[in-house]
PAVO-359042 format. One record per residue (C-alpha): residue in one letter; chain; z, x, y. Coordinates in nm, 2 decimals. Layout:
REM PAVO-359042
+----+----+--------+--------+--------+
: aa : ch :     up :   east :  north :
+----+----+--------+--------+--------+
:  A :  A :      Z :      X :      Y :
...
+----+----+--------+--------+--------+
This chain:
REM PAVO-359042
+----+----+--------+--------+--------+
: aa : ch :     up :   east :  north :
+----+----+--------+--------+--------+
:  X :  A :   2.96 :  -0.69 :   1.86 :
:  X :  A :   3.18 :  -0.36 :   1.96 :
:  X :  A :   2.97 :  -0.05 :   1.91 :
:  X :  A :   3.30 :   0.13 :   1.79 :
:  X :  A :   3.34 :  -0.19 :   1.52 :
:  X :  A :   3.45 :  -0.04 :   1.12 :
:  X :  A :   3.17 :  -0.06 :   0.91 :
:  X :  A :   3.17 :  -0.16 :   0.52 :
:  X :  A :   2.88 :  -0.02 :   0.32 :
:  X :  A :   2.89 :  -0.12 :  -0.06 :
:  X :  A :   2.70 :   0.07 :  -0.28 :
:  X :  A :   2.53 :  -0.16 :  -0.57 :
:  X :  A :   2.27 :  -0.12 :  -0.89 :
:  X :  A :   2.05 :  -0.37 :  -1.01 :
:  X :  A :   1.89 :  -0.37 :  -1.36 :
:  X :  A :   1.58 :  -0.58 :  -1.34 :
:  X :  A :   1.48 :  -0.84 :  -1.60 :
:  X :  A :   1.11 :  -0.73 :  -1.59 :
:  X :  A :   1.19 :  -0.35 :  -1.70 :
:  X :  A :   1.46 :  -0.19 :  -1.82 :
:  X :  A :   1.48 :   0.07 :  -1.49 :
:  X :  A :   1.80 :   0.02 :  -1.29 :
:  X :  A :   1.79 :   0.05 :  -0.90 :
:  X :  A :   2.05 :   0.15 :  -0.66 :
:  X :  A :   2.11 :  -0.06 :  -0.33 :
:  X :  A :   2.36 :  -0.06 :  -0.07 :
:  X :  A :   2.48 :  -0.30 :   0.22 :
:  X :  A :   2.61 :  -0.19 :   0.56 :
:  X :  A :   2.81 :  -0.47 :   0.76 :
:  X :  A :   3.10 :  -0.54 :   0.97 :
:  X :  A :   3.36 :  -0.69 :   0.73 :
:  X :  A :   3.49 :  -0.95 :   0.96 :
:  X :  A :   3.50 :  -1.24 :   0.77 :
:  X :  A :   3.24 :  -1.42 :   0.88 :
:  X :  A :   2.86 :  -1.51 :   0.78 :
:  X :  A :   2.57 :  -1.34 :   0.90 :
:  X :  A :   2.22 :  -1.30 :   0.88 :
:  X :  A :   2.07 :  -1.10 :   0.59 :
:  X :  A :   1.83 :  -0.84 :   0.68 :
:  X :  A :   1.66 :  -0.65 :   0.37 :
:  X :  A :   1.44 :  -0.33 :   0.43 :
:  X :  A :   1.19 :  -0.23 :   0.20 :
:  X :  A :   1.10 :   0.18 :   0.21 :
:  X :  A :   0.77 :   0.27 :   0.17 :
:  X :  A :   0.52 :   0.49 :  -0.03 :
:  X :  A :   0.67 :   0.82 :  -0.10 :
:  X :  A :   1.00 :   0.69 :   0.06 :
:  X :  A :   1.32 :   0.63 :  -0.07 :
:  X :  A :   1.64 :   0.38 :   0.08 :
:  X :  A :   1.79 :   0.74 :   0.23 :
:  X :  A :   1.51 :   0.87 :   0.39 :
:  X :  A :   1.56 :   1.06 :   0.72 :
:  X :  A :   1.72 :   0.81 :   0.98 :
:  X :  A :   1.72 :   0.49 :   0.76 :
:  X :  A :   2.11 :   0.57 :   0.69 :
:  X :  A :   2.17 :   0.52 :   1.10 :
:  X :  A :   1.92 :   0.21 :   1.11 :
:  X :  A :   2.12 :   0.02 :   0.89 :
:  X :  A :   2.44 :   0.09 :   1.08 :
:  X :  A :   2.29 :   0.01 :   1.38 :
:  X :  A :   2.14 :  -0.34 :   1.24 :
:  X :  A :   2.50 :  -0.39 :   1.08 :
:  X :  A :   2.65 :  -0.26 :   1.43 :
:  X :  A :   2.45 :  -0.51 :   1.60 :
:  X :  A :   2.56 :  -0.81 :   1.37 :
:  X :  A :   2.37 :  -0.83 :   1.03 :
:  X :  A :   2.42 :  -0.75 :   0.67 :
:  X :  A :   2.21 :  -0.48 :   0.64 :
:  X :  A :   2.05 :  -0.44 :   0.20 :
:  X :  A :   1.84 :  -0.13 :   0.17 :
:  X :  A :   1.70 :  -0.03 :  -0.20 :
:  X :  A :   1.54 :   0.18 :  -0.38 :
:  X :  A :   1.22 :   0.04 :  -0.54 :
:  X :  A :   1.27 :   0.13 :  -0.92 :
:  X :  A :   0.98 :   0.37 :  -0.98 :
:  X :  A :   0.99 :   0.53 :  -0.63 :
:  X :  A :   1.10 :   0.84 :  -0.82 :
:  X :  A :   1.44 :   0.89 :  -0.73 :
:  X :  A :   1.69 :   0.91 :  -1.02 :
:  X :  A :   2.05 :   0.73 :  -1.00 :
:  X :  A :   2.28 :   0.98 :  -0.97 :
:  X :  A :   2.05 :   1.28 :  -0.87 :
:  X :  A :   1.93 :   1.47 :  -0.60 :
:  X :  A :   1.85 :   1.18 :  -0.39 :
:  X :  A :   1.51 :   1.29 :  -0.36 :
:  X :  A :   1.16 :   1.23 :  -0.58 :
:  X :  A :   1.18 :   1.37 :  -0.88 :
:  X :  A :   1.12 :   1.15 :  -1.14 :
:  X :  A :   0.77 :   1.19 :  -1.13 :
:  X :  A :   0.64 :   1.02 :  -1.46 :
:  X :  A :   0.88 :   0.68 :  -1.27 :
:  X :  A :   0.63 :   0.72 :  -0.97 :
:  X :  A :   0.34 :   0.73 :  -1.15 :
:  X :  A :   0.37 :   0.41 :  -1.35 :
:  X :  A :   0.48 :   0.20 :  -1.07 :
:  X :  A :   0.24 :  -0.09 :  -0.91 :
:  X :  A :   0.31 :  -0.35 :  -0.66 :
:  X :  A :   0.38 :  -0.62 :  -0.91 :
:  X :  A :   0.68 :  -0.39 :  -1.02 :
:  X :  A :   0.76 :  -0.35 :  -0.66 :
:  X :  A :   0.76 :  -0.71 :  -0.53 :
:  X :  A :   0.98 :  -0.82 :  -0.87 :
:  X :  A :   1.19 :  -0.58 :  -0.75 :
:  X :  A :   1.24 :  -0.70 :  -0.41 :
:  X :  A :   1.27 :  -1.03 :  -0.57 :
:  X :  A :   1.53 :  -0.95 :  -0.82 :
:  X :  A :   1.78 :  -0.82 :  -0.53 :
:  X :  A :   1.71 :  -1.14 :  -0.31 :
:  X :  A :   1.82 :  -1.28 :  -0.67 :
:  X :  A :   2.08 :  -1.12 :  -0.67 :
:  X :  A :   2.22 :  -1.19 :  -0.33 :
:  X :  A :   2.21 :  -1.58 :  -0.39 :
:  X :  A :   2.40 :  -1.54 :  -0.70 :
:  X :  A :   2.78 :  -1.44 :  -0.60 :
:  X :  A :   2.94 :  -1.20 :  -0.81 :
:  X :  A :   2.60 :  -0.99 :  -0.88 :
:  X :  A :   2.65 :  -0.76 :  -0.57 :
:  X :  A :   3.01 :  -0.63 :  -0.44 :
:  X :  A :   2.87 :  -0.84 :  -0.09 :
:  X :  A :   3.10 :  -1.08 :  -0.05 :
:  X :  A :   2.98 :  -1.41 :  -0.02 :
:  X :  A :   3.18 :  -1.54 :   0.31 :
:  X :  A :   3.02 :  -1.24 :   0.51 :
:  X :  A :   2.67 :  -1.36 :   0.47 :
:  X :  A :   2.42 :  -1.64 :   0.58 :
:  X :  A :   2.15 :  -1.68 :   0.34 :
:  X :  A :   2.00 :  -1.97 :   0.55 :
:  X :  A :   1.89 :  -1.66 :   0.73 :
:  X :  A :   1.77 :  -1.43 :   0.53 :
:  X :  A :   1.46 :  -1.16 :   0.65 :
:  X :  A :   1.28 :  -0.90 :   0.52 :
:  X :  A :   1.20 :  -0.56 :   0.73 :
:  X :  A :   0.95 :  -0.33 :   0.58 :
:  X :  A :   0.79 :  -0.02 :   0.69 :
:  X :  A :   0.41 :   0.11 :   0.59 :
:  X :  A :   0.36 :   0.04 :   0.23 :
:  X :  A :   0.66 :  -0.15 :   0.24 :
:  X :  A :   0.53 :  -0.36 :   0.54 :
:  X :  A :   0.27 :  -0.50 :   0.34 :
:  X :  A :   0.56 :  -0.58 :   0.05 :
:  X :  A :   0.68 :  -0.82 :   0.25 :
:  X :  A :   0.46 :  -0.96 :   0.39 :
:  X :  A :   0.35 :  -1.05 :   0.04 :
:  X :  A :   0.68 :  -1.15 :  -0.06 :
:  X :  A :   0.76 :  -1.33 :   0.20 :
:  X :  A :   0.48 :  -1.55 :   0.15 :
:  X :  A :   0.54 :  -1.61 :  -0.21 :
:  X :  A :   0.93 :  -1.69 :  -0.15 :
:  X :  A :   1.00 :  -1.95 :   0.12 :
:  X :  A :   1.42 :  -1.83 :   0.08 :
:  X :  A :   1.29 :  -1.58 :   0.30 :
:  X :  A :   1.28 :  -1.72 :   0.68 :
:  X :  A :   1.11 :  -1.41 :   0.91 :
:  X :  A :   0.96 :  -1.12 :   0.76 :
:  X :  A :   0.95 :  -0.81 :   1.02 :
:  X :  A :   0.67 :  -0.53 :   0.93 :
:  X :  A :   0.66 :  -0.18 :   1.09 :
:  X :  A :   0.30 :   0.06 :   1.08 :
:  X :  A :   0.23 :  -0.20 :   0.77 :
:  X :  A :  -0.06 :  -0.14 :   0.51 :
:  X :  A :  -0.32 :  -0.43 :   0.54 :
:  X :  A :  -0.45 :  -0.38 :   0.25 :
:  X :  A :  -0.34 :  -0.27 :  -0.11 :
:  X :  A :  -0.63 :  -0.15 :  -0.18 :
:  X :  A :  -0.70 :   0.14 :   0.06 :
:  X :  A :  -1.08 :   0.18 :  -0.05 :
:  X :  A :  -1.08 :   0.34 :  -0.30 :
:  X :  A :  -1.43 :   0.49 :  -0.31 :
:  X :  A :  -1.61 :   0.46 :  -0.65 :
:  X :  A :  -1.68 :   0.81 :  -0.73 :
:  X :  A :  -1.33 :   0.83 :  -0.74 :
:  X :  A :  -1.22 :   0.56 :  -0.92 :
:  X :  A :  -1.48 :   0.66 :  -1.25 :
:  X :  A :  -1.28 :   0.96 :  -1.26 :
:  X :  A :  -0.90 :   0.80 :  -1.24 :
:  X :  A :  -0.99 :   0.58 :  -1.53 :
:  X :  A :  -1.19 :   0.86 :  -1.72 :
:  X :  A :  -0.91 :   1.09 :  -1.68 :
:  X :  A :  -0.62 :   0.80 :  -1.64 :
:  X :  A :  -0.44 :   0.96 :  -1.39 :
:  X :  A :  -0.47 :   1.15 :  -0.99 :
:  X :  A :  -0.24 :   1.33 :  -0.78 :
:  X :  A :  -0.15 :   1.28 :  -0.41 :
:  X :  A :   0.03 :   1.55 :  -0.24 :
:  X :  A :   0.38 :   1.49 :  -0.10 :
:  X :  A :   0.29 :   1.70 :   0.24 :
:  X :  A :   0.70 :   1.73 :   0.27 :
:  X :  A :   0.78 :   1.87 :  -0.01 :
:  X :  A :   0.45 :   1.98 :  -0.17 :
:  X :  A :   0.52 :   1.84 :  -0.48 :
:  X :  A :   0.23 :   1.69 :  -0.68 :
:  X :  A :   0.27 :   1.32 :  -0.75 :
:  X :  A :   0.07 :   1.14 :  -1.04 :
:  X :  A :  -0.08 :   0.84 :  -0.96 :
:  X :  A :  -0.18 :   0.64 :  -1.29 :
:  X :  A :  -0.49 :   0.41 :  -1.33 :
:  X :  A :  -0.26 :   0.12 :  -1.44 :
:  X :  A :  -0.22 :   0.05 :  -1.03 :
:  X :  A :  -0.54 :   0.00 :  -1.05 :
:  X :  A :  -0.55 :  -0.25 :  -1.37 :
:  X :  A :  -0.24 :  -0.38 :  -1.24 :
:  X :  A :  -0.43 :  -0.44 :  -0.86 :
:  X :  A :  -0.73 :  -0.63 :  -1.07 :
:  X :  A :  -0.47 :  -0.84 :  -1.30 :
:  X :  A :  -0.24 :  -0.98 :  -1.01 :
:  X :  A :  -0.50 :  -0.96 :  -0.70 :
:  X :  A :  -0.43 :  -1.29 :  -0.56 :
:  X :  A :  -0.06 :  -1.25 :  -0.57 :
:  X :  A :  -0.18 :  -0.84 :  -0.41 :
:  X :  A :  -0.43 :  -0.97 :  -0.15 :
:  X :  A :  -0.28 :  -0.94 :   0.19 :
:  X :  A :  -0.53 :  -1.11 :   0.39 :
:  X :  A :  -0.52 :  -1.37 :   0.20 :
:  X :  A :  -0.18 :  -1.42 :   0.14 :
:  X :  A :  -0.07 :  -1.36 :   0.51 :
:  X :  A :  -0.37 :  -1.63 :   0.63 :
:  X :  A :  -0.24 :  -1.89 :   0.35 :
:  X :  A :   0.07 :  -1.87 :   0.25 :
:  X :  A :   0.31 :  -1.70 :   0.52 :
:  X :  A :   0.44 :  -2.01 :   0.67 :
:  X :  A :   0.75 :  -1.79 :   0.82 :
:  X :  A :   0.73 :  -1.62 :   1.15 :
:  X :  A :   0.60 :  -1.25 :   1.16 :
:  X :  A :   0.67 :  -0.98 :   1.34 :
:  X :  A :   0.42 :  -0.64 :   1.36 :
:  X :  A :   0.52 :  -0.33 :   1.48 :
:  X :  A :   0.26 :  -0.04 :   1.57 :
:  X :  A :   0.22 :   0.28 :   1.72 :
:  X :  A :  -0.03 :   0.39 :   1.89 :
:  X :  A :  -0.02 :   0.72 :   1.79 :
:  X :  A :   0.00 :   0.65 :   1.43 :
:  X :  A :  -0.14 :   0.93 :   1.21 :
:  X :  A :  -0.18 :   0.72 :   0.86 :
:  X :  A :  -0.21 :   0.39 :   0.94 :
:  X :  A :  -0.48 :   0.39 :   1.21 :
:  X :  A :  -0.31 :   0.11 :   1.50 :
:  X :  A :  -0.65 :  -0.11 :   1.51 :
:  X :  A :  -0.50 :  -0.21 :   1.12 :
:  X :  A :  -0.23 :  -0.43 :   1.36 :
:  X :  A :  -0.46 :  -0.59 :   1.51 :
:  X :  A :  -0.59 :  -0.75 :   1.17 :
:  X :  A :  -0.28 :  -0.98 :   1.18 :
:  X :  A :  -0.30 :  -1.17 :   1.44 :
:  X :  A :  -0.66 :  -1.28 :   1.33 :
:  X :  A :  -0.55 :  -1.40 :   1.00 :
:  X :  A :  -0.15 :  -1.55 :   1.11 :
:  X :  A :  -0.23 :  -1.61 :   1.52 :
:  X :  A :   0.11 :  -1.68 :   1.59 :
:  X :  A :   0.24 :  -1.32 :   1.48 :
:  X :  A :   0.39 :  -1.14 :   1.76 :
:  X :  A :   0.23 :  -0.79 :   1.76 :
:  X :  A :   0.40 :  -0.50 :   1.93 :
:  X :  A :   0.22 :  -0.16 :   1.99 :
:  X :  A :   0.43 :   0.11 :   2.12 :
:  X :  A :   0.27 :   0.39 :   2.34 :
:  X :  A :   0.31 :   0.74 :   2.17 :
:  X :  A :   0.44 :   0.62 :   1.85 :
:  X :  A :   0.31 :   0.77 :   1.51 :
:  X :  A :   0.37 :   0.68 :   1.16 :
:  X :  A :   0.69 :   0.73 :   1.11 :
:  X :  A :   0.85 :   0.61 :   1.48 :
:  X :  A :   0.98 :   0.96 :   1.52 :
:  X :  A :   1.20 :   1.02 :   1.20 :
:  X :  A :   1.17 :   1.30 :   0.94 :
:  X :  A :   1.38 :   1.41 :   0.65 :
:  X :  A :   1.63 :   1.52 :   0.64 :
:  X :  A :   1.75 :   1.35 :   0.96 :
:  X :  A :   2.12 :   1.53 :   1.12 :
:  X :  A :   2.15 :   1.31 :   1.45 :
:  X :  A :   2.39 :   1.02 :   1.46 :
:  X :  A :   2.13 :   0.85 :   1.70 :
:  X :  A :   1.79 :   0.70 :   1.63 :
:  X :  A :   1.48 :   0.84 :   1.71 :
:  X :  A :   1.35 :   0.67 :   2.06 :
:  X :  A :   1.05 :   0.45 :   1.95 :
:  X :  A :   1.24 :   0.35 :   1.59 :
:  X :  A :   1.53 :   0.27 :   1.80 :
:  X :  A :   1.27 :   0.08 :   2.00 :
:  X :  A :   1.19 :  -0.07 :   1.66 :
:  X :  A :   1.52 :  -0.19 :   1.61 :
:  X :  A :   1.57 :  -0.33 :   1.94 :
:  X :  A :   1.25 :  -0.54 :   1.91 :
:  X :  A :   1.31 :  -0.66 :   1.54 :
:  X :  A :   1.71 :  -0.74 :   1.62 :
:  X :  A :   1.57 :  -0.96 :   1.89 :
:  X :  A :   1.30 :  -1.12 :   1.68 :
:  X :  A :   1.58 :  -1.21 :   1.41 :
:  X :  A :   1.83 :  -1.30 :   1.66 :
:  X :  A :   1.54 :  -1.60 :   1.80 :
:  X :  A :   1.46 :  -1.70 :   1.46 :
:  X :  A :   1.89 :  -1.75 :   1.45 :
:  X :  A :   1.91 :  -1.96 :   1.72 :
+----+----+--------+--------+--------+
C-alpha cells in the first residue's frame, strides 16, 4: 500500500454493559473500500491509547494495510473530554483485570455488531481479527485471546507473565489493613492509588487471571512475543517463560531494546522510534502469515 495513501481515523465511545464508565476508541485505516484485517492494541499500566508514539503506530499499521482499534481501558484514568492524560485517579484505583479484559471484549463486541462503531463494515475482515498488547497489556491478551477464539493471533510486546507480580506478604497485610497503596507515576510524579479490590478481584477470577495457565491451555491461536534485551521493568528472561508453556510461540529479543522500545511522552517525531518500528515490522509480518 502507498506510503503517501489518505488515512481515515474515526474517533468512537463505548459504554460497557459491566459498568457504567464509557471509553473512548479510535480506528485508523485506509478507506478504500475494501476488507482488511483487524488489528486491536491494548495500552498498558499507567498508559493510555495516546501515549507517546502510539498515534504514528497506528498509522503506520493502517499505512501498511490494517484497520488499526486503539482504546482506552475504562479506569486507566483518563477522563473523556480532558487533558488526555491520568487524572482521574479514584477511576485508576478501582480498576482490575476483570474490568480490563470485559473491556477489551466489549469493543471486539462492538466491532462484530455493525452500526456500534462509525467503522464501516465493508473495510474490515473480521475472519482476521488480532490483538497487539504491550506490558501489562501484553498479558491482556494473551488472556483474552485465549478465552475468545474470534480472536485469530494475539501479538505481545515486553508482556507481564504474571498478574500477580509477587506481591510480598508484609505488603499485602498492610494494603488490606489500610485498603489502599500508591505507586508513583515516575513521568509525572503523580501518586496513584492502587485499591485492595485488585487483589480480591485477582483471588475471585484467578483462573480466568492466571497466565501460565491460560497461555499453556487454552491459547490455541498463534503467539507472537516481543522483548528487549535491555528492558528496565520487565526483566527479558520473563520471554523466555512462553515458549515453555505455548512451544510454538515465536519469541523475538531485540538487542538494546528497553521497556518501552524507545518511545516517551509526549512523543513530536512523525517517525517511530527504531526498535518499536522494529516492533511493527515484525508483528505486520506475523499478521500478514497468519492472512495468507
Amino acid at each position: 500500500m502507498s506510503a503517501t495513501a489518505t488515512l481515515t481515523r474515526l474517533d468512537f465511545v463505548l459504554t460497557p454493559s459491566h459498568h457504567t464508565r464509557p471509553f473512548a476508541a479510535d480506528a485508523r485505516f485506509v478507506p478504500d473500500g475494501r476488507p482488511k484485517p483487524v488489528v486491536v492494541f491494548v495500552h498498558g499500566f499507567k498508559g493510555f491509547k495516546d501515549w507517546g508514539h502510539f498515534n504514528v503506530l497506528a498509522d503506520y499499521f493502517a499505512q501498511r494495510g490494517f484497520v488499526f482499534v486503539k482504546l482506552d481501558l475504562s479506569h486507566n484514568g483518563v477522563v473523556i473530554g480532558g487533558t488526555g492524560d491520568l487524572e482521574d485517579l479514584d477511576a485508576f484505583g478501582r480498576n482490575n483485570f476483570s474490568i480490563e479484559l470485559d473491556d477489551i471484549g466489549c469493543l471486539l463486541d462492538a466491532l462484530h455488531q455493525p452500526g456500534t462503531t462509525p467503522v464501516p463494515p465493508a473495510e474490515m475482515n473480521l475472519g482476521h481479527l488480532y490483538l497487539a498488547g504491550h506490558s501489562r497489556g501484553g498479558g491482556l491478551v494473551m488472556l483474552k485471546g485465549a478465552e475468545d477464539k474470534r480472536v485469530k493471533a494475539v501479538a505481545a510486546w515486553a508482556p507481564i507473565t504474571n498478574v500477580n507480580p509477587g506481591w510480598p506478604e508484609p505488603m499485602m497485610q498492610q494494603w488490606q489493613q489500610v485498603g489502599v497503596i500508591h505507586v508513583e507515576n515516575a513521568r509525572t510524579k503523580q501518586q496513584l492509588p492502587l485499591y485492595f479490590q485488585i487483589v480480591e478481584d485477582f483471588h475471585t477470577n484467578r483462573l480466568r487471571l492466571d497466565i501460565p495457565h491460560n497461555v499453556r491451555r487454552k491459547l490455541r491461536q498463534p503467539l507472537l512475543v516481543i522483548h528487549g534485551d535491555q528492558d528496565e521493568t520487565l526483566p527479558v528472561q520473563k520471554a523466555h517463560e512462553l515458549p515453555r508453556w505455548k512451544p510454538d510461540t515465536e519469541l523475538v529479543i531485540l538487542p538494546g531494546a528497553g521497556h518501552m522500545f524507545g518511545g516517551a511522552h509526549p512523543w513530536d517525531a512523525e517517525h517511530l522510534p527504531e526498535p518499536a518500528h522494529e516492533v511493527a515490522e515484525r508483528t505486520i509480518a506475523f499478521f500478514q502469515r497468519q492472512a495468507s
